[in-house]
Steps between C-alpha positions, in 0.01 A plus 500: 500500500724745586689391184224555322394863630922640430441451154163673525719765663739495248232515188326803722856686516555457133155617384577828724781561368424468171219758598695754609695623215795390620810483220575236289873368549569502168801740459714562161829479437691799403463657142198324463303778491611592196315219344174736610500763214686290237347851305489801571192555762193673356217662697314827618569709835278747611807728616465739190111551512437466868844582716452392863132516493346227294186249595427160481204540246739699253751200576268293330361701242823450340561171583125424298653736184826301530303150498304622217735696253871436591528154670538321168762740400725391824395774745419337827628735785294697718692666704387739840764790523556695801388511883202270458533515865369857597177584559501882399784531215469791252537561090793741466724336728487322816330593820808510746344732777199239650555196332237208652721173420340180517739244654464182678656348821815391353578902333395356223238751238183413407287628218319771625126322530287871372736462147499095475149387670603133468787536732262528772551261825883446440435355117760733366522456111399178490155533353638751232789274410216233469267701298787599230651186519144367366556711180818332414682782617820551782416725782856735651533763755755758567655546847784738620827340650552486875279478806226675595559869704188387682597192601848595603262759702293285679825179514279232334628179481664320240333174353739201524709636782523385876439902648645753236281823400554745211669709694754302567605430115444892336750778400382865408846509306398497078086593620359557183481858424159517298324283680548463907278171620767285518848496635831284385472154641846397613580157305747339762277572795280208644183506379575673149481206324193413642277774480539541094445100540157570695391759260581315176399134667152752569508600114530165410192384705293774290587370194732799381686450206724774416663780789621796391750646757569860550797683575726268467719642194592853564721462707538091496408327744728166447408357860086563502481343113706151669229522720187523318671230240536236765176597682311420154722176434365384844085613476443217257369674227666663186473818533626769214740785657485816409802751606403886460553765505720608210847614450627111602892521500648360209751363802237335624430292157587189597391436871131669372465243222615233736206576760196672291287445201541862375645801635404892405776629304334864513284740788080497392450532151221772422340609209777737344763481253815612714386150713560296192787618377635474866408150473658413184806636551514329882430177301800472275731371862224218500481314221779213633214432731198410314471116607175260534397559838696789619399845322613836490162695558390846299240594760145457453309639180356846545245450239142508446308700814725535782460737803162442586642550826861488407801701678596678149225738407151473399291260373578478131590303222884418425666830420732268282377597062408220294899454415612528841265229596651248198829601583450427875345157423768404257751551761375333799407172240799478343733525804282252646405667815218378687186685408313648790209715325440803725159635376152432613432236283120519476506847349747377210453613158555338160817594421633482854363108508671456150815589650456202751326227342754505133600129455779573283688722764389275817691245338809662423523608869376133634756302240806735404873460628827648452323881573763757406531871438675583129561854595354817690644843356395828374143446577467120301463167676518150375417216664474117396419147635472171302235191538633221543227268397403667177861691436303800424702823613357773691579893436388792671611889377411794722577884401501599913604868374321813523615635152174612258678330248423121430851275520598199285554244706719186323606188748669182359372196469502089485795350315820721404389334159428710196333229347247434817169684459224564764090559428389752775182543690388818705416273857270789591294519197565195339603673184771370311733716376732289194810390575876572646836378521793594673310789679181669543382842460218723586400836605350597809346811626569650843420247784385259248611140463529158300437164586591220195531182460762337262450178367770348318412407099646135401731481258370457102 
């Protein structure tokens, strides 16, 4: 009998367990993660159209248009930017001077329940990760690095420690200076390990798929990245890191690509010219780097309708002309960044949707290799990539100048082979445009671009 009711015990432990959200054990071994975005990520975050300040009901409004009108093109990202965890944010910035943080026991943030209503009694994101995940879709949040000021405040404890609080494990040396919520968690201090293990192991249990981590880059923070890496190798679930901001040190290359799936290159990328060709020109250190899984990162997309309740100006449509937009796109596809569209998705229009759903130029960014810059001088870019399953070469032309005056723009091409000839297609239009040899040509206006395809003619 009493045989008999220990492995009723046993069986009633187990089902509680089970119950209780605890972690899997399942942990990953190191560089695995790179196996998690074998291309280059592809989503929405509601950072450009709603700053710190946006709802669960606008969450899945465009999670519904994603299902419907970009999931077959490879978007699947829906991604929750900034301070989900205040009650009483505000467009144009952040609310610094009352800030109501929602945090649990453990100093641990919480979405705020009057923005995500189905985080009510302790459910956290759970029922939203659940909801997109039923579209076919990946669910992501962004968090800032270090511990909480109000838990250091009040000395929570630590999850997975015998007795150590957050104030025991903090440093107000490298406090982000834009943003103040969090201070510098020290990385050989007791307990560091395991609080970015209790938030991510938390994560995990919601069903998050992607984090995107904030401040981390400018300056680097070498010590918080090895611990956010081995807190997600340990959660038991793959989930996609995201290092930002911009301005990542070129010094840094090779731990970054070693511990994240993409890493911003560049500060936020609005809706103005100077931005891009900031961002081209920061690109050229970064093309060694463009590997499956590990991606140098553009920024997100300021396209379509952003700041509905953005931090950069009123509610609008992209600033960025017709050209500006093509040239923009061209870029960020045929580097191969990840794609993380920054509008308000239901309020897209034609042409913005055409920009995001063109098979042609998906693929090239999806399938290409070998991603190099020709040249960049006196106002004329080149870039070029190659497929290797179809040997079909890529070439984009830009004419980044000012000047009133359109430039000729001539790159070379294929085969040093005079005899080698080339049909080429406009990948925007779909227009072909004859055929080349040892080099292309074409003229571009002011802020204007090209995006072709070469295809290589067999021999007669």
């Amino acid at each position: 009998m009493k045989y008999i009711q220990y492995k009723w015990s046993l069986l009633l432990l187990i089902i509680l367990a089970s119950c209780s959200g605890s972690k899997t054990t399942e942990t990953y071994a190191p560089g695995e993660f790179k196996t998690w975005a074998p291309t280059p990520p592809m989503g929405w975050n509601s950072w450009d159209c709603y700053g710190p300040t946006v709802e669960e009901h606008e969450v899945k409004a465009n999670a519904d248009y994603m299902a419907a009108k970009l999931k077959e093109f490879g978007w699947e990202y829906i991604v929750v930017d900034i301070r989900w965890f205040v009650e009483n944010d505000k467009a144009g910035g952040y609310n610094q001077t009352d800030p109501r943080y929602v945090i649990d026991e453990y100093g641990r943030y919480q979405p705020a329940v009057n923005r995500f209503p189905s985080a009510a009694d302790g459910k956290g994101f759970q029922e939203l990760a659940d909801y997109i995940h039923s579209k076919g879709l990946k669910f992501g949040i962004h968090i800032m690095r270090g511990i909480p000021k109000i838990a250091v405040e009040q000395k929570l404890p630590i999850l997975g420690t015998d007795g150590v609080t957050a104030d025991q494990i903090y440093s107000t040396e490298l406090q982000c200076p834009w943003l103040r919520d969090n201070y510098t968690i020290v990385a050989d201090k007791p307990g560091a390990q395991e609080y970015y293990n209790s938030i991510f192991d938390m994560y995990a249990s919601w069903g998050v798929d992607f984090v995107k981590v904030d401040d981390l880059s400018r300056p680097y923070h070498k010590a918080e990245i090895e611990l956010i890496r081995n807190a997600i190798d340990q959660c038991g679930r793959p989930i996609v890191l995201s290092t930002s901001p911009g301005a990542t040190p070129i010094e840094a290359a090779e731990h970054v690509r070693e511990h994240a799936n993409m890493w911003r290159m560049v500060d936020d990328v609005w809706d103005t010219w100077n931005h891009f060709t900031h961002l081209i020109k920061v690109a050229e250190q970064w093309y060694p780097y463009i590997q499956p899984g590990t991606w140098p990162d553009c920024d997100m997309i300021p396209l379509g309708r952003i700041s509905i309740r953005g931090e950069r100006g009123e509610d609008r449509m992209t600033r960025l002309t017709k050209d500006e937009q093509y040239s923009l796109m061209t870029l960020f596809t045929i580097f191969k960044s990840p794609l993380m569209f920054g509008g308000d998705l239901p309020s897209n229009d034609a042409f913005t949707l055409s920009l995001l759903t063109n098979k042609e130029v998906l693929r090239m960014h999806r399938e290409s290799t070998n991603v190099r810059q020709l040249f960049q001088e006196d106002g004329k870019v080149a870039i070029t990539s190659e497929n290797p399953n179809t040997g079909e070469i890529y070439l984009a032309l830009f004419n980044i100048s000012d000047e009133v005056e359109p430039l000729e723009i001539t790159a070379a091409v294929g085969e040093p082979d005079a005899n080698s000839k080339y049909t080429v297609t406009n990948m925007w239009t779909g227009e072909s445009l004859g055929t080349c040899s040892t080099s292309f040509s074409q003229i571009l206006s002011a802020h204007a671009c090209g995006l072709y395809k070469l295809e290589k003619e067999e021999s007669k």
